[in-house]
PATORVO-133483 format. One record per residue (C-alpha): residue number from 1; z, y, x. Coordinates in Angstrom, 2 decimals, padded with zeros to 5 digits, always signed. Example, Ala and Ser with C-alpha at 12.3 -4.5 7.8 and 13.67 -1.06 7.14 Angstrom:
<rs>
R  num       pz       py       px
R    1  +007.80  -004.50  +012.30
R    2  +007.14  -001.06  +013.67
</rs>
This chain:
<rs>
R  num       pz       py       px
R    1  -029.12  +024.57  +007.44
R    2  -030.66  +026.18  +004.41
R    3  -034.34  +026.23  +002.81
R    4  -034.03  +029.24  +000.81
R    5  -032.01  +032.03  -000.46
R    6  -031.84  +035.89  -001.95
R    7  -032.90  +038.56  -000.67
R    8  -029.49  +040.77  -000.07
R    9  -029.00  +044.80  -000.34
R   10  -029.26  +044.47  +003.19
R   11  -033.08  +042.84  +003.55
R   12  -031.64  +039.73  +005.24
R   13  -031.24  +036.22  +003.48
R   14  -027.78  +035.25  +002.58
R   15  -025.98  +032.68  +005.04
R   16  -026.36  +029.62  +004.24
R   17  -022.18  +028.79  +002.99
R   18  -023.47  +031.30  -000.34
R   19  -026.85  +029.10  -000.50
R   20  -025.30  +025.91  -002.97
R   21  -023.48  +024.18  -000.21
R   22  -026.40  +021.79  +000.82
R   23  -025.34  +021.68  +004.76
R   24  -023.25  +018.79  +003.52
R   25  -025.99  +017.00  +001.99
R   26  -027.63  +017.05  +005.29
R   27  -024.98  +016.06  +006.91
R   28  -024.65  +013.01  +005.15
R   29  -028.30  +011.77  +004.69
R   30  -029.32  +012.43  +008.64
R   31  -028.78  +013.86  +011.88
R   32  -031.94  +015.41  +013.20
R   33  -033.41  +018.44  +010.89
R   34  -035.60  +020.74  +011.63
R   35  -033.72  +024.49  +010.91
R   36  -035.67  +027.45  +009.27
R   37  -035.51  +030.59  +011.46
R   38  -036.79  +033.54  +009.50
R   39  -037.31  +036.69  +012.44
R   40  -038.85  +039.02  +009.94
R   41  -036.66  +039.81  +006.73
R   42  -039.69  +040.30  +004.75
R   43  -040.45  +036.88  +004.65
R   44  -038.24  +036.49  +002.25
R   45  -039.83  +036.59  -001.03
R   46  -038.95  +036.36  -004.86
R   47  -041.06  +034.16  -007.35
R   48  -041.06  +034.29  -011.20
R   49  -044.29  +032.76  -011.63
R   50  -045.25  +029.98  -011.92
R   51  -042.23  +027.95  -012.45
R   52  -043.03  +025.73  -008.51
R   53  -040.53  +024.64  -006.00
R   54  -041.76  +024.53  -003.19
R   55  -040.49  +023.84  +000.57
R   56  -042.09  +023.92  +003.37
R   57  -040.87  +022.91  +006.83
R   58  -043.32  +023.28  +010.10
R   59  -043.44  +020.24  +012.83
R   60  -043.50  +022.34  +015.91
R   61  -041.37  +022.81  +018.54
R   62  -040.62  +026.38  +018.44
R   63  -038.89  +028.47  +015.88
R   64  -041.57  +028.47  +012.86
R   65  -042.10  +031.52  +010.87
R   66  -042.20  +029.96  +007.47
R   67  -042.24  +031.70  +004.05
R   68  -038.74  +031.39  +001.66
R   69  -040.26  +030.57  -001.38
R   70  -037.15  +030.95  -004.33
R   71  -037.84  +030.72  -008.03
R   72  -035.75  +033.30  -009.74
R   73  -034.96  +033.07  -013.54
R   74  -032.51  +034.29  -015.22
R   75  -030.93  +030.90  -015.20
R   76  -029.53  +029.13  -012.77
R   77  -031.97  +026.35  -011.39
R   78  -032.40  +023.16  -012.48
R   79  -033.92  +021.35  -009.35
R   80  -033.99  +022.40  -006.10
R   81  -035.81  +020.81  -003.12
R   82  -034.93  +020.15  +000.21
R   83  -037.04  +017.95  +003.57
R   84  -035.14  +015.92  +006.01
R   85  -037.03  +014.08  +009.09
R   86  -035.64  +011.27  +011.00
R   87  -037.42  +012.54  +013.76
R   88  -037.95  +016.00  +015.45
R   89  -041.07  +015.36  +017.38
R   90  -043.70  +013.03  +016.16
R   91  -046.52  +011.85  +018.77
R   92  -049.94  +011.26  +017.68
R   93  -050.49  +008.20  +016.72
R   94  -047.01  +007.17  +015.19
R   95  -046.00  +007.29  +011.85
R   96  -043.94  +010.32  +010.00
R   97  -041.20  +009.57  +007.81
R   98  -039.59  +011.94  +006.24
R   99  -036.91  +012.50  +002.33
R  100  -037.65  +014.49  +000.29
R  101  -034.49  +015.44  -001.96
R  102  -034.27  +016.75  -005.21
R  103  -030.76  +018.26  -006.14
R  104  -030.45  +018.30  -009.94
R  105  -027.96  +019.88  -012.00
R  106  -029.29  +019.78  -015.82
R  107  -029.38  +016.80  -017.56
R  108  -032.67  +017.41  -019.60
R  109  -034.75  +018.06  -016.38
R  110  -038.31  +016.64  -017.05
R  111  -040.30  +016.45  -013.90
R  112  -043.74  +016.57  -014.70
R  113  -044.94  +016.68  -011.32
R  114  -043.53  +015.66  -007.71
R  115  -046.40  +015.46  -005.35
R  116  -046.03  +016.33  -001.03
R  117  -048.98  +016.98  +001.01
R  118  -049.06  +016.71  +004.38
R  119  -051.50  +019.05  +006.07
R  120  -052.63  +020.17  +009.79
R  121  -054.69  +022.84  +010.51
R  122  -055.41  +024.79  +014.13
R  123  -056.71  +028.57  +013.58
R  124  -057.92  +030.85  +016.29
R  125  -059.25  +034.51  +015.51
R  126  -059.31  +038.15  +017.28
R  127  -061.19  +041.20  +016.72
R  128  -063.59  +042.25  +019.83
R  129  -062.21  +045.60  +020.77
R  130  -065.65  +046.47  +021.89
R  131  -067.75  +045.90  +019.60
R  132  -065.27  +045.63  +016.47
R  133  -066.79  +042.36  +015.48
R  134  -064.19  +039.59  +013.94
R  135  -064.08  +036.37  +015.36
R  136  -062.47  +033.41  +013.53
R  137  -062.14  +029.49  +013.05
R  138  -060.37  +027.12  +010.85
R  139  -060.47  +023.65  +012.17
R  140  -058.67  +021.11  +009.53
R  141  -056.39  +017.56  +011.92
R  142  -054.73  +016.20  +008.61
R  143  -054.95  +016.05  +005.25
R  144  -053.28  +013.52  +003.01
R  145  -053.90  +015.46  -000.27
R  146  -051.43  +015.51  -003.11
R  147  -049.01  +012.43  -002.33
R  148  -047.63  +011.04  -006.29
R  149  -043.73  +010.61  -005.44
R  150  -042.54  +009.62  -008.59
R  151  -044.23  +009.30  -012.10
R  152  -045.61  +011.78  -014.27
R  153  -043.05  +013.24  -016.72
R  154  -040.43  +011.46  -015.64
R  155  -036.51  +012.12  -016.84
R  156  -034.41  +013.31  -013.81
R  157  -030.76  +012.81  -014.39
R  158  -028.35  +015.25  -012.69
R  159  -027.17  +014.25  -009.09
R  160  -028.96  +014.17  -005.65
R  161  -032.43  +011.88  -005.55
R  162  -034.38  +011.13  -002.72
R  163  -037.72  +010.19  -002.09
R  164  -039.14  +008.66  +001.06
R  165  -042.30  +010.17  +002.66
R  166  -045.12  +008.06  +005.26
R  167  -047.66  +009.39  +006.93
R  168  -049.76  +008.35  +009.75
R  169  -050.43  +011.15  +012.66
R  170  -053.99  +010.29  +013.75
R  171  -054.34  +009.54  +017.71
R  172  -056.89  +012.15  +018.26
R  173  -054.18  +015.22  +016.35
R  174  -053.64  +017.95  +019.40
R  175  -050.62  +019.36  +019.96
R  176  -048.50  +022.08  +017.78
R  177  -049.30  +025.30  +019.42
R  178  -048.20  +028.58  +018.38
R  179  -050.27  +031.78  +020.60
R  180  -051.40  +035.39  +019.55
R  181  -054.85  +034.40  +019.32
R  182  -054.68  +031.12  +018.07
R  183  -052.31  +028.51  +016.40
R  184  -051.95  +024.53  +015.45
R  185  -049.81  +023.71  +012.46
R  186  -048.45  +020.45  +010.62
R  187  -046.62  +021.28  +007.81
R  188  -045.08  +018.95  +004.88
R  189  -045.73  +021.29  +001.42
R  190  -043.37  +019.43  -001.19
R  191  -044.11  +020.43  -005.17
R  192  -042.09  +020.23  -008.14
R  193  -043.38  +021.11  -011.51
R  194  -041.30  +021.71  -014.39
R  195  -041.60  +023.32  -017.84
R  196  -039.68  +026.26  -018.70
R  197  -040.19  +027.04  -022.57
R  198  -039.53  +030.11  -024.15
R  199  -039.71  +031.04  -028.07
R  200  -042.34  +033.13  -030.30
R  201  -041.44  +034.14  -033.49
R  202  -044.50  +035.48  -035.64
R  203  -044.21  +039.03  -036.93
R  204  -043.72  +039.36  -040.55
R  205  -042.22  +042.44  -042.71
R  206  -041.38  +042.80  -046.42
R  207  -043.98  +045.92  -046.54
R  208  -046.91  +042.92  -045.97
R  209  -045.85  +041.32  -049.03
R  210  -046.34  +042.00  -052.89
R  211  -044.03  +044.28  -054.50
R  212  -042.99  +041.49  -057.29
R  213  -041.50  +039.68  -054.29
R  214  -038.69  +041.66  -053.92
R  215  -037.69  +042.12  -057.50
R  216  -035.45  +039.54  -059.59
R  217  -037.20  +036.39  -060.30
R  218  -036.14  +033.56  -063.03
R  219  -038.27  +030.31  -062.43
R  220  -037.62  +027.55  -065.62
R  221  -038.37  +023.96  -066.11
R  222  -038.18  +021.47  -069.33
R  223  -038.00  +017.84  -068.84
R  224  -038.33  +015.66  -071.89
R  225  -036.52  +012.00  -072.30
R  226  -038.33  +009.77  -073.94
R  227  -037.64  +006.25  -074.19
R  228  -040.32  +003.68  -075.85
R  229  -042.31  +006.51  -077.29
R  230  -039.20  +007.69  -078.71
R  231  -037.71  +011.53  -077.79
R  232  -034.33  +011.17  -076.20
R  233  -033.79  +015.27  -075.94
R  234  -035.02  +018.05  -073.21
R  235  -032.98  +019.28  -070.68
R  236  -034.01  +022.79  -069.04
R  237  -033.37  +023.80  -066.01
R  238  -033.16  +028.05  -065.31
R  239  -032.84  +029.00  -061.63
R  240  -032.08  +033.13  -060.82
R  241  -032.85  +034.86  -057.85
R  242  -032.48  +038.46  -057.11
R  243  -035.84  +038.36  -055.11
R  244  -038.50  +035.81  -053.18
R  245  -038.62  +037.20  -049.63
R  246  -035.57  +036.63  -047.52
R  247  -035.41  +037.29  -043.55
R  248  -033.86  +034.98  -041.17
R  249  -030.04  +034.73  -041.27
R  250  -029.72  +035.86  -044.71
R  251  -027.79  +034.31  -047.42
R  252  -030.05  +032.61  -050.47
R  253  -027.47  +033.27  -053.70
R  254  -029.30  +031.81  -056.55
R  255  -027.65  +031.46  -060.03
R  256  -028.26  +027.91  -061.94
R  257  -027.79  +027.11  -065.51
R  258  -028.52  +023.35  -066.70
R  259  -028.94  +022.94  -070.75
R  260  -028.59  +019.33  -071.33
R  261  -029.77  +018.42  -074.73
R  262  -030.34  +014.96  -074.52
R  263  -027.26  +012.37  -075.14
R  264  -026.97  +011.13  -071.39
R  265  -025.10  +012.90  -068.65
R  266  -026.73  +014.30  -065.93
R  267  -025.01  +012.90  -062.00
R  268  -025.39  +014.14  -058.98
R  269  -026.62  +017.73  -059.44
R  270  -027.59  +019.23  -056.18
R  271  -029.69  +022.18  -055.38
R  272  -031.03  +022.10  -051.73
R  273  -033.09  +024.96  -049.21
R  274  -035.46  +022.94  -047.54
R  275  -038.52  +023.88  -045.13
R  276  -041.54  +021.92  -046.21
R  277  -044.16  +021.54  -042.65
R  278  -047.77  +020.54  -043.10
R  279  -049.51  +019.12  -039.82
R  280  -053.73  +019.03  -039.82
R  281  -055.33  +017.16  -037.16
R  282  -058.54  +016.14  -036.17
R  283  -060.02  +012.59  -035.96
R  284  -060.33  +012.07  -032.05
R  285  -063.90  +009.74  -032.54
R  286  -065.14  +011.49  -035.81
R  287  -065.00  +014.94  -037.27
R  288  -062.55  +014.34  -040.33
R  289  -058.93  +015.70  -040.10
R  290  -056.26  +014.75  -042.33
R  291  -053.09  +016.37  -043.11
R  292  -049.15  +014.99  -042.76
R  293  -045.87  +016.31  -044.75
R  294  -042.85  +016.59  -043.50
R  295  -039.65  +017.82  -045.07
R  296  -036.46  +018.58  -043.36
R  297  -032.92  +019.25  -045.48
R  298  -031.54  +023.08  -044.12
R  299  -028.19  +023.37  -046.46
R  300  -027.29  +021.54  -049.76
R  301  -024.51  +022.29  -052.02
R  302  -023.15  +019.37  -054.99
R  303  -022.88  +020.49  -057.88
R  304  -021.41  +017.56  -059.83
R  305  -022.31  +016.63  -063.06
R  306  -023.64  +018.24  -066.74
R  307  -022.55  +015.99  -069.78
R  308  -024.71  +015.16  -073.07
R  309  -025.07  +017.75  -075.01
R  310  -023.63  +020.76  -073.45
R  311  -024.52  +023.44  -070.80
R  312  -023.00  +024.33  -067.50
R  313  -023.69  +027.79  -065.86
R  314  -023.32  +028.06  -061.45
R  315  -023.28  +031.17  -060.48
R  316  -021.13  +030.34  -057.10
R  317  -024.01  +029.26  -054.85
R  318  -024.92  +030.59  -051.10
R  319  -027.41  +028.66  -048.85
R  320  -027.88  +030.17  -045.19
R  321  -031.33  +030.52  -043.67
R  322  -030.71  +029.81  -040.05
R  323  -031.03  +032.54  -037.52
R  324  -033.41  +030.37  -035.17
R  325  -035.28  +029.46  -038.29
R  326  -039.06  +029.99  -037.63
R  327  -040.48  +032.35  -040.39
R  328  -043.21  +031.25  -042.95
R  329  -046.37  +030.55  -041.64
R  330  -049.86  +029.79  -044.05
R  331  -052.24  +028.21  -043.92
R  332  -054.89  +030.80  -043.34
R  333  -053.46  +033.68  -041.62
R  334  -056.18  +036.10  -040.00
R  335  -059.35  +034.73  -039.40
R  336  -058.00  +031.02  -038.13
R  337  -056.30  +028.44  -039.95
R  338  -053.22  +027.17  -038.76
R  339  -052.85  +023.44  -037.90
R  340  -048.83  +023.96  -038.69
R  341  -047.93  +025.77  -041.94
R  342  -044.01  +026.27  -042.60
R  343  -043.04  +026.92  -046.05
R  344  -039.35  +027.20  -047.62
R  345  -038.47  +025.89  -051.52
R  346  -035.11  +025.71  -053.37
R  347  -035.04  +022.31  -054.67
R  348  -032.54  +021.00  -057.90
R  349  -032.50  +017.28  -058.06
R  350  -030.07  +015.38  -060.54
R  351  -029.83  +011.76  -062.11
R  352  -031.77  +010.46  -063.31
R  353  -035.21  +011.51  -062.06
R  354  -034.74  +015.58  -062.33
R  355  -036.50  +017.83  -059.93
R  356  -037.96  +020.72  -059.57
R  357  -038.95  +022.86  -056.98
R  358  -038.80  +026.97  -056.17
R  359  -040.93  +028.70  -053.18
R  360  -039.34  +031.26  -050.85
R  361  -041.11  +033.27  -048.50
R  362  -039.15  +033.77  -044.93
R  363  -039.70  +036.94  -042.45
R  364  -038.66  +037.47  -039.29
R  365  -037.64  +041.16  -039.94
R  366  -036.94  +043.26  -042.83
R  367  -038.81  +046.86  -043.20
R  368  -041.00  +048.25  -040.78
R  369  -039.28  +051.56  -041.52
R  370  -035.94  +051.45  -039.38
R  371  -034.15  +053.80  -042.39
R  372  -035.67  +051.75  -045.31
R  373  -034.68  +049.01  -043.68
R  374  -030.90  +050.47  -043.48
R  375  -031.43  +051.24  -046.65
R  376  -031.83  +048.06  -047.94
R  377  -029.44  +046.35  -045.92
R  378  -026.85  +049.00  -047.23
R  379  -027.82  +048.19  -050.85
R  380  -027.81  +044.39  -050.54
R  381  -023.92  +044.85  -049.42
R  382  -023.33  +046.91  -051.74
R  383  -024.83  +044.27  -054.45
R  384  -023.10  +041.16  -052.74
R  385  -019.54  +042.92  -052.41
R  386  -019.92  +044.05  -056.60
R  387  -020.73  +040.55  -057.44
R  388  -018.02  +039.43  -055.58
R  389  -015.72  +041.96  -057.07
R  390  -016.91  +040.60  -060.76
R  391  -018.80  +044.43  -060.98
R  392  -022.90  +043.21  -060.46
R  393  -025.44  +043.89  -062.40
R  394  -026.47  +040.45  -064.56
R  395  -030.11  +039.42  -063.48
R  396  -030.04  +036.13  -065.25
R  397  -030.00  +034.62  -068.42
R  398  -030.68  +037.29  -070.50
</rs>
């Protein structure tokens, strides 16, 4: 027995030993199910959206032409639902119990939703050959709405679950019936909602940004000592860049010199990439928002330590944007303001007490222009492979 299945090159469904294998399940849980008989191929039909299972089984006693509903992604599924009923004939009056089971095979399934509904509905309708008028009426037996089986968002760990189903036929409920003019249906519609993300990245360029931005940049800092009113020395910090804007996946090589001119030692000297995220949100009872800060660590490299009285040059640096970075985002971009803004700094902390901070800008591509784009990319090679070689053109400390 299967609920659903592909479509083959054919136009028939697939048998059911290529369907996942859930005869056994069957099998094992009950005795008497209800089988699926599909007569006209084109039942079969292929769903991307919305991300629903859903499986529906009729309660009559004649083959039931019932729609294959199959979500296709281009993952394999992460739930799949199937109906089992301890009994193949229910009389009016008695009660229906039925499982509903839910095969799950990813560990970070959230159901959001499991709801059944168990409906009955008798329809009759033709078309007066004489007169061409249409004739047709919808009489609703049953209708238990949207049934809660489990709670909302609720973590489904892999394996097979099952969830029992109780519904009362009323007395008066006529019989299935199944005619060309007219038919009588019960049917159990089981739902599972899930959330299937997917990524945006914004769409940001070099060309949108200042020209000064891609040129060499040297950012400096001076920190006096003093101790009781008294001067203990400066120490100035130089940081070197060969530019400000950087796409995703590139390589941040900045050049540091320290010039230490108090008499203590300077520990722990560690420059850091970090991604700085401001959250704005608005007070749910009054009209006042307020702002968070949170800062999260991408790569550090240690330095070590610059004694009294000296200076220490390093020019050996790299610091890797990530590829699935997302790409900075202001606060006022267009016409709206953005309740999330992402920026990126290079940050040079020491002991005791020395920081100081350096803004990057992150795109997600390079050049609009596919050949200046090239271009570049060619030339930043180039650059990279001199410096490496002991060839590059000093940017710093001049």
């Amino acid at each position: 027995m299967f609920v659903g299945g592909r479509k083959s090159r054919s136009g028939a469904p697939d048998p059911p030993a290529q369907q996942g294998g859930l005869a056994a399940v069957f099998k094992q849980l009950a005795t008497n199910v209800i089988p699926i008989v599909v007569k006209d191929p084109k039942a079969v039909k292929l769903f991307v959206t919305p991300p629903h299972r859903i499986a529906s089984m009729a309660l009559s006693d004649g083959p039931a032409h019932v729609p294959i509903l199959w979500h296709r992604l281009l993952r394999m599924p992460t739930a799949q639902l199937n109906l089992v009923l301890n009994d193949r004939r229910i009389m009016a009056g008695e009660t229906l119990r039925a499982k509903l089971l839910v095969d799950s095979a990813d560990p970070e399934t959230i159901i959001h939703s499991l709801t059944a509904e168990v409906v009955g509905v008798g329809r009759t309708g033709w078309v007066n050959i004489h007169t061409d008028k249409i004739f047709e009426t919808e009489r609703e037996y049953l209708n238990t709405g949207h049934l809660l089986l489990c709670p909302r968002n609720s973590p489904l760990p892999p394996g097979r679950h099952q969830f029992p189903i109780q519904v009362h036929i009323p007395e008066g409920a006529p019989s299935s019936y199944e005619s060309q003019f007219g038919v009588i249906r019960y049917q159990i519609k089981a739902c599972c909602v899930e959330a299937f993300p997917f990524v945006v990245l914004c769409r940001s360029f070099f060309d949108e940004l200042p020209v000064n931005h891609m040129s060499p940049v040297d950012y400096a800092d001076e920190i006096d000592f003093t101790c009781c009113s008294l001067p203990f020395g400066t120490i100035t910090i130089k940081v070197s860049l060969p530019r400000t804007a950087y796409t995703m996946g590139e390589v941040v090589e900045p050049m540091l010199r320290i010039k230490n001119r108090s008499r203590k030692g300077l520990k722990d000297c560690t420059i850091t990439l970090m991604m700085k995220t401001q959250f704005e949100a608005m007070s749910r009872y009054e009209h006042v928002n307020e702002k968070k800060l949170a800062e999260q660590i991408i790569e550090s490299v240690i330095l070590g330590s610059v004694a009294g009285k000296s200076t220490e040059e390093f020019d050996n640096i790299s610091l890797r944007i990530p590829d699935g970075a997302p790409p900075t985002q202001n606060y006022t971009d267009g016409v709206q303001t953005n309740i999330i803004t992402i920026h990126y700094i290079l940050k040079v902390t020491a002991t005791p007490g020395i920081e100081c901070e350096m803004g990057l800008i992150v795109t997600s591509s390079g050049y609009r222009d596919p050949q200046k784009n090239a271009s570049f990319l060619f030339h930043t090679k180039r650059n990279r492979k001199d410096q490496m070689n002991g060839n590059g053109i000093e940017y710093a400390f001049n």
